[in-house]
MMTF fields as JSON, N, C-alpha, C and O atoms, coordinates in Angstrom:
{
  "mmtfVersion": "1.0.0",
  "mmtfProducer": "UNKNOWN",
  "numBonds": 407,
  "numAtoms": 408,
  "numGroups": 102,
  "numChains": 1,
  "numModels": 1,
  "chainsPerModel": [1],
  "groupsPerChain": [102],
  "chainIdList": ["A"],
  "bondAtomList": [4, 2, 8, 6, 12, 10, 16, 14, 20, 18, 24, 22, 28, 26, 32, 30, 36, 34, 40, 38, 44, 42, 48, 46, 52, 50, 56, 54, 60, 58, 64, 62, 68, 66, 72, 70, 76, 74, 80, 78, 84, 82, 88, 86, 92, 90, 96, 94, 100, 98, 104, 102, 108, 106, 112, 110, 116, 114, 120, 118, 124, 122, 128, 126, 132, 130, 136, 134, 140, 138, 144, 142, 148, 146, 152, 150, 156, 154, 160, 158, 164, 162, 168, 166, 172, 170, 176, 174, 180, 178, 184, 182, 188, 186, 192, 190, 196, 194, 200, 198, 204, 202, 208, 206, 212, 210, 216, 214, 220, 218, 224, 222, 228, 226, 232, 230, 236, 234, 240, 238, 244, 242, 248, 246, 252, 250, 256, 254, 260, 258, 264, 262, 268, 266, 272, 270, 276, 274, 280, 278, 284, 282, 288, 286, 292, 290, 296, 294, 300, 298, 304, 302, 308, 306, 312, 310, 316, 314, 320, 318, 324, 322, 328, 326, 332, 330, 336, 334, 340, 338, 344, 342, 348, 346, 352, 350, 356, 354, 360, 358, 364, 362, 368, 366, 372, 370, 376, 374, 380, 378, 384, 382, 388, 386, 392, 390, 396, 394, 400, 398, 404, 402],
  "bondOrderList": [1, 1, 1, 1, 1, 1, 1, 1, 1, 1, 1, 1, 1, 1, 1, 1, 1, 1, 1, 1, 1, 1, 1, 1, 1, 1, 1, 1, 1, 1, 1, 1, 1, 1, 1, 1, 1, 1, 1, 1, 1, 1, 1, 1, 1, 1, 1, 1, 1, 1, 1, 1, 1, 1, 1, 1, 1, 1, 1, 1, 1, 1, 1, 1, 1, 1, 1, 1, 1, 1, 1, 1, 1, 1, 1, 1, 1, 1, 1, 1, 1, 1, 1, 1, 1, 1, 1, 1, 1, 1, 1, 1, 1, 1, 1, 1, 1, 1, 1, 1, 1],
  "groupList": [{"groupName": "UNK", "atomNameList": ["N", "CA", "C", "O"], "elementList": ["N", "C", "C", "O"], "formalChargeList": [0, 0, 0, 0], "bondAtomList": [1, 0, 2, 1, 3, 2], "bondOrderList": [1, 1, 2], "singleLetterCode": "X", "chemCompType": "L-PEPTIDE LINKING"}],
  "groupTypeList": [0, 0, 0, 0, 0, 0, 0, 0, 0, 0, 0, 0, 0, 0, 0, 0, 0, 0, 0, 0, 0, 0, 0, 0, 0, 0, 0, 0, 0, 0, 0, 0, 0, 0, 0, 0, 0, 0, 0, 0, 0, 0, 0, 0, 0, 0, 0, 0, 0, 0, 0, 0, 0, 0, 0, 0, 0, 0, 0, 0, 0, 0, 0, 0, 0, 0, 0, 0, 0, 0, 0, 0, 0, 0, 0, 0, 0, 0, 0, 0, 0, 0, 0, 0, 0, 0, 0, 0, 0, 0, 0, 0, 0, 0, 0, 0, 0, 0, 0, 0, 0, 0],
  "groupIdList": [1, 2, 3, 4, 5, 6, 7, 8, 9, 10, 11, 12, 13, 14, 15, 16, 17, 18, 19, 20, 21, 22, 23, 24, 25, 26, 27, 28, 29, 30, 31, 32, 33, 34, 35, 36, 37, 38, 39, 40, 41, 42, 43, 44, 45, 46, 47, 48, 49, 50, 51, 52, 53, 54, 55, 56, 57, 58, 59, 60, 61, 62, 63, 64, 65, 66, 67, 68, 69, 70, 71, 72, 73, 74, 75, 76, 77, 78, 79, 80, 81, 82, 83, 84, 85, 86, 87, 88, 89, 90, 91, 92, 93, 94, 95, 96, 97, 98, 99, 100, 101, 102],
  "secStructList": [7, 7, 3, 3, 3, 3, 3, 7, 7, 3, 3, 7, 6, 6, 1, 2, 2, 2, 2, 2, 2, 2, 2, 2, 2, 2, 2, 2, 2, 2, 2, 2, 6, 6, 7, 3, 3, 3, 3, 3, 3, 7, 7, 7, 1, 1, 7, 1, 1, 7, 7, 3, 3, 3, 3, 3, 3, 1, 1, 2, 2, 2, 2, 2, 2, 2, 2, 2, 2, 2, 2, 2, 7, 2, 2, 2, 2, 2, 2, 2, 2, 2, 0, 0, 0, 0, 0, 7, 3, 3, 3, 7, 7, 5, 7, 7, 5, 7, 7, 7, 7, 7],
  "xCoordList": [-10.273, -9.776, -8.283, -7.513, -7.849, -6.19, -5.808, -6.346, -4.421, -3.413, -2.562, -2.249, -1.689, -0.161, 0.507, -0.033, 1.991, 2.959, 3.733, 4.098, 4.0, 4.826, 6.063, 5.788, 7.175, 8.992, 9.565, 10.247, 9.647, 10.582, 12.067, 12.081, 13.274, 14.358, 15.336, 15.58, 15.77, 17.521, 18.319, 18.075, 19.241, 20.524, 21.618, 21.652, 22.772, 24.153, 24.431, 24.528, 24.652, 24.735, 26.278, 26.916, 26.45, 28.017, 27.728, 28.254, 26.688, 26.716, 25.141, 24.117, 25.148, 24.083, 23.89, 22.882, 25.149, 25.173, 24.761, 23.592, 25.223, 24.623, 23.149, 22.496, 22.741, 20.811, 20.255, 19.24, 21.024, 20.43, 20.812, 19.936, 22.132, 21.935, 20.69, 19.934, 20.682, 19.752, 18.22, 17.62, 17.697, 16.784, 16.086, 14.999, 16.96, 17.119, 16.401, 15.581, 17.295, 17.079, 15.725, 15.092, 14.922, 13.749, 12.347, 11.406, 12.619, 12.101, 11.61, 10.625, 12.376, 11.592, 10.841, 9.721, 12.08, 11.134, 9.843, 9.16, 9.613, 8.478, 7.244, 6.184, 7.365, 5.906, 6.041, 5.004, 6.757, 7.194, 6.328, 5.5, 6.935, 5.978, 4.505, 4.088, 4.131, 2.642, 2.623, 1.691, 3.561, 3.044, 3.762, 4.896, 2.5, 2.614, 3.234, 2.687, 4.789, 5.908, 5.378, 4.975, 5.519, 5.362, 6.634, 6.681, 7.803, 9.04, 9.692, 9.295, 11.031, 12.066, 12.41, 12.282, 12.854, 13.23, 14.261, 14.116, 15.171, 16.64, 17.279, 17.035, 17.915, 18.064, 18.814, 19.977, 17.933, 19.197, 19.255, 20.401, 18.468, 19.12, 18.347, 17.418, 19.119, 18.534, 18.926, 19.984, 18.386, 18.849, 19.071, 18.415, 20.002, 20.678, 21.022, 21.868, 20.11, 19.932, 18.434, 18.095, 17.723, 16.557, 15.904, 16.031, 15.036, 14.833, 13.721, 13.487, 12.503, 11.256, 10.861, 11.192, 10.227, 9.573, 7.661, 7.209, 7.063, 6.028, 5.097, 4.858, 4.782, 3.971, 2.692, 2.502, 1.587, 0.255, 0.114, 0.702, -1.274, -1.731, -3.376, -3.727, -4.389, -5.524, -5.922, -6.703, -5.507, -5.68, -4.605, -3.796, -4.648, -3.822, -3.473, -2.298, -4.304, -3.965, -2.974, -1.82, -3.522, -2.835, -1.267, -0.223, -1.139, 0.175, 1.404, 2.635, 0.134, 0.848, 0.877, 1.496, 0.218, 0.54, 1.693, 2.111, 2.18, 3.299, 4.836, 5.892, 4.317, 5.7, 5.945, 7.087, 5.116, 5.285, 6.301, 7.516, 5.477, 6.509, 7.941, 8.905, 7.963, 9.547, 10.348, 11.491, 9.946, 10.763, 10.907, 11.702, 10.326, 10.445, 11.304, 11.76, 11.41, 11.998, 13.293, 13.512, 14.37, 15.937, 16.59, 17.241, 16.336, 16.404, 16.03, 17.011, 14.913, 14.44, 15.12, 15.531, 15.521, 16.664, 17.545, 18.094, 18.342, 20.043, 19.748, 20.395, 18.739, 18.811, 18.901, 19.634, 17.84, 17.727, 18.746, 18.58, 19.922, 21.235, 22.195, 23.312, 22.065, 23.132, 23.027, 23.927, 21.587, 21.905, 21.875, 21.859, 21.846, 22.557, 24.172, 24.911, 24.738, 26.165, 26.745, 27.75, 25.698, 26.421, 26.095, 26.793, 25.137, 24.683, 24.529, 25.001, 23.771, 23.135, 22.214, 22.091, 21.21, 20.325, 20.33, 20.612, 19.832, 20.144, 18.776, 18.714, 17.664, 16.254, 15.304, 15.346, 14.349, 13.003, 12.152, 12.334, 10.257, 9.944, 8.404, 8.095, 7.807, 6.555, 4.981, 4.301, 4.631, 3.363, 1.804, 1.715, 0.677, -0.252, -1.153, -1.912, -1.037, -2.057, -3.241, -2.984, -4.156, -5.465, -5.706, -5.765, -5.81, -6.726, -7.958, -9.047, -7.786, -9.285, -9.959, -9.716, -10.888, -12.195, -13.096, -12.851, -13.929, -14.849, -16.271, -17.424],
  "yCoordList": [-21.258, -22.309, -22.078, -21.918, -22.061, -21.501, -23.123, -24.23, -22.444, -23.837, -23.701, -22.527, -24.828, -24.805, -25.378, -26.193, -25.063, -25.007, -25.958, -25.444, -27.428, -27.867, -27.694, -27.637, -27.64, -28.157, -28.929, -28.618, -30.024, -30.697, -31.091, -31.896, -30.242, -30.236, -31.365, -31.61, -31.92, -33.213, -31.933, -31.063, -31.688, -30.982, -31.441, -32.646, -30.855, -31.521, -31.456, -30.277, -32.358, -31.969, -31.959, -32.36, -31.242, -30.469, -29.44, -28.888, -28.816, -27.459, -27.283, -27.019, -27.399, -27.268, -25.395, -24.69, -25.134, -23.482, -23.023, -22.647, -22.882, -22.393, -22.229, -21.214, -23.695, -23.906, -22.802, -22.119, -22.772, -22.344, -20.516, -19.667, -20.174, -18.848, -18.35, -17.398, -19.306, -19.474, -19.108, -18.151, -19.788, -19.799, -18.293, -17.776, -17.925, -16.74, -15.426, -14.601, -15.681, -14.518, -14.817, -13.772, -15.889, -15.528, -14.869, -14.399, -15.039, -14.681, -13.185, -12.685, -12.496, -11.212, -11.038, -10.549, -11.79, -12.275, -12.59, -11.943, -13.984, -14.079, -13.728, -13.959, -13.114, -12.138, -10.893, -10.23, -10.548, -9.26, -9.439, -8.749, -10.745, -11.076, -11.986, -12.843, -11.673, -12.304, -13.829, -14.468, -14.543, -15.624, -15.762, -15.572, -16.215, -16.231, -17.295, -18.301, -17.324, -18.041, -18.611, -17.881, -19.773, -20.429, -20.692, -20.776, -20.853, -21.1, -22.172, -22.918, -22.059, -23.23, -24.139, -23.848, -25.253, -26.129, -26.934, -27.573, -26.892, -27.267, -29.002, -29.418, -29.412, -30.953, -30.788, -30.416, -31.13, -31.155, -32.663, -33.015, -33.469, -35.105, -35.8, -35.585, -36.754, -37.788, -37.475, -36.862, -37.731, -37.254, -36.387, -35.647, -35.708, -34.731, -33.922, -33.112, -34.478, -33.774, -33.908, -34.25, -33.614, -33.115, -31.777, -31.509, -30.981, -29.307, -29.587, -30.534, -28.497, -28.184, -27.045, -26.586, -26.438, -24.673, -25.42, -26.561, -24.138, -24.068, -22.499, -21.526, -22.624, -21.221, -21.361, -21.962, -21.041, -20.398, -19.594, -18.518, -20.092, -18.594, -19.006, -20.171, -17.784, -17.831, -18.864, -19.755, -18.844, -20.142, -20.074, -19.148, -21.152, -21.551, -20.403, -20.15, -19.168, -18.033, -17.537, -17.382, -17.208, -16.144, -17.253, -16.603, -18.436, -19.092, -18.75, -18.759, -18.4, -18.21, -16.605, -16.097, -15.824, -14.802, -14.181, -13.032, -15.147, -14.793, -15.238, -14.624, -16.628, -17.331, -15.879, -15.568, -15.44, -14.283, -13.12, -13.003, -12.641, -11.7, -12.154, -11.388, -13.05, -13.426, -13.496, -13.053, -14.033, -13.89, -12.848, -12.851, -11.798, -10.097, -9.377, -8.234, -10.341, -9.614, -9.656, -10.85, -9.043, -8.808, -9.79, -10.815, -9.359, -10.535, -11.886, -12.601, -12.429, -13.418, -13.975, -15.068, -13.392, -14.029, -14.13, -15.113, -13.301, -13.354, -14.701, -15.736, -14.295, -16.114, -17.39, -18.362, -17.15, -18.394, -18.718, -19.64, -17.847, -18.227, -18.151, -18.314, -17.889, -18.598, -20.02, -20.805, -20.22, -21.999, -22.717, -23.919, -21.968, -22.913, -22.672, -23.562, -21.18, -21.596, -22.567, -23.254, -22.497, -23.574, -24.932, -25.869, -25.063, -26.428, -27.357, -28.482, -26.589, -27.268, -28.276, -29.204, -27.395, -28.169, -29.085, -28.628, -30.794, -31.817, -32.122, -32.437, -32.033, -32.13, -31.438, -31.333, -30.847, -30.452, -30.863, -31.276, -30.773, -31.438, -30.831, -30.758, -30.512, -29.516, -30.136, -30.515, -30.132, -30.778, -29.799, -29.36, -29.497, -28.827, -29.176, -30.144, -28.332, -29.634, -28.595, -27.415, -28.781, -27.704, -28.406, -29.63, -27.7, -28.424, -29.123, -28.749, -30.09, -30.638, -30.201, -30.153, -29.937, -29.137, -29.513, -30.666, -29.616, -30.601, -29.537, -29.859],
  "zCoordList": [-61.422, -60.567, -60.333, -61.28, -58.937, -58.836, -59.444, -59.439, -60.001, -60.235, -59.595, -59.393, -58.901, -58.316, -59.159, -59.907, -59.254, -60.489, -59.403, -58.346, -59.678, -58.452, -59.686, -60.884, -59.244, -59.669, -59.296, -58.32, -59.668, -59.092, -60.11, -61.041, -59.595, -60.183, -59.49, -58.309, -60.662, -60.49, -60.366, -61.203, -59.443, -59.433, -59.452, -59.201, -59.699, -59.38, -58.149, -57.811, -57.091, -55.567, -54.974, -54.001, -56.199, -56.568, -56.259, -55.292, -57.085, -57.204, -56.354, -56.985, -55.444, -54.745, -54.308, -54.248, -54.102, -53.501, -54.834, -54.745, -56.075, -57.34, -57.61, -57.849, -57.491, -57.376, -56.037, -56.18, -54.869, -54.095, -54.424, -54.257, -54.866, -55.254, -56.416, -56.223, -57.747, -58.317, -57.716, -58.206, -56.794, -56.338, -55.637, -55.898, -54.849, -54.088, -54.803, -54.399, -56.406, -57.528, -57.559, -57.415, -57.697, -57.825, -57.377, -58.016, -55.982, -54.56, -54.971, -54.428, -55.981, -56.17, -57.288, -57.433, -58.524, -59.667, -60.265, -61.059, -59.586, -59.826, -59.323, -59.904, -58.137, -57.464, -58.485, -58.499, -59.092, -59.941, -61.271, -61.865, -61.466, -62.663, -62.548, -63.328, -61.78, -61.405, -61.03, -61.519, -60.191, -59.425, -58.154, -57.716, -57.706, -55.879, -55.916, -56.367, -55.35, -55.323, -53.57, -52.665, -53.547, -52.152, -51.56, -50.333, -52.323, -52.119, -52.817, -53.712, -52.066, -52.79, -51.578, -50.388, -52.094, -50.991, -51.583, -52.626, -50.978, -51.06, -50.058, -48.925, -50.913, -50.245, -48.704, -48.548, -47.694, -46.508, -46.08, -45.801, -45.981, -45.59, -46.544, -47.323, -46.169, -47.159, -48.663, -48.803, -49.538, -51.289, -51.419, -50.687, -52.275, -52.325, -53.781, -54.162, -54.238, -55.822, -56.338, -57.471, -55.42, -55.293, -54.337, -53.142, -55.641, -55.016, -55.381, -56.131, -54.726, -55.646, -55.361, -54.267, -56.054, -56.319, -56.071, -56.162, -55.759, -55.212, -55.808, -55.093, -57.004, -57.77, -57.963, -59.021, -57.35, -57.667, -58.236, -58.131, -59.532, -60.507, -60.321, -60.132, -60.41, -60.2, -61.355, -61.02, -62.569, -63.378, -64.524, -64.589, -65.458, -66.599, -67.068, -66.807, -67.972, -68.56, -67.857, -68.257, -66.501, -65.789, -65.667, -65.723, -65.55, -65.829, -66.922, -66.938, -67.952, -69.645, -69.771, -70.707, -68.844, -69.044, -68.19, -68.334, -67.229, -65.992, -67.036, -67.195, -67.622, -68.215, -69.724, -70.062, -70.169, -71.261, -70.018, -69.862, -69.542, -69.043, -68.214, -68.202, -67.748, -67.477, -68.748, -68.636, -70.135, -70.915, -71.484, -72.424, -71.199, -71.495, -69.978, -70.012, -68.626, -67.524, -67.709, -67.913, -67.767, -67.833, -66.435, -66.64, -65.272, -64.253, -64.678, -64.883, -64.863, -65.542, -66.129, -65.74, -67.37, -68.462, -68.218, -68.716, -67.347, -66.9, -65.736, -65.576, -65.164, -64.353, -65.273, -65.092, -66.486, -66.733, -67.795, -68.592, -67.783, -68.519, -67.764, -68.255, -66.369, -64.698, -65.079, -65.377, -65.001, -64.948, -65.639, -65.377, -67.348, -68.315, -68.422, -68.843, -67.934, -68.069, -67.29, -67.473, -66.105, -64.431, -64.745, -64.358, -65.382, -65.935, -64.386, -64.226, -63.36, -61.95, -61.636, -60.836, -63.185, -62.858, -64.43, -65.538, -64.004, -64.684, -65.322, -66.51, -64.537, -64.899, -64.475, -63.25, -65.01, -64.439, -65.138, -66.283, -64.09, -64.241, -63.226, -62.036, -64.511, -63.971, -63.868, -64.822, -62.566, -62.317, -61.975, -60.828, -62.927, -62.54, -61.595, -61.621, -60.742, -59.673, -59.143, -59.379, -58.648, -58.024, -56.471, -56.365, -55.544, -54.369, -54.102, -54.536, -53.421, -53.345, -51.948, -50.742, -52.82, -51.878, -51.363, -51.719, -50.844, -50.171, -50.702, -50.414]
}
């Protein structure tokens, strides 16, 4: 059964260019490491410290086997210590969701 990985991240809408350089890095990342990245989406009106990511895996395993190899990817890790030195992002906040099918 595919799963979608929704994100929905609090940012500092200070540092909005940071989240969005952030984001960018991943675009190769995570298809690298096995999930079909749907994209990022970045605040343009309205609220402004709200982003969300968009990742499909054919199911849960293949989820736990994508999150194993990012913490073995060198890109991976140097990202995910950009945005603890930048301290951008304030919250995340991960939802498993599947399509409904008829």
């Amino acid at each position: 059964m595919m799963i979608t990985v929704f994100i929905r991240y609090q940012i500092d809408p200070f540092k909005r260019t940071l989240f969005e350089e952030y984001s960018k890095r991943w675009l190769a990342i995570i298809p690298r490491c096995g999930g079909d990245l749907h994209g990022y989406w970045m605040p343009h009106e309205g609220t402004n410290n709200i982003a969300f990511a968009l990742i499909s895996f054919e199911n849960l395993a293949a989820y736990e086997n994508y999150r194993a190899r990012l913490r073995t990817d060198e890109e991976g890790m140097a990202n995910f210590a950009f945005a603890e030195e930048n301290k951008f992002i304030l919250a995340e906040e991960r939802s498993f969701l599947r399509k409904v099918v008829a």
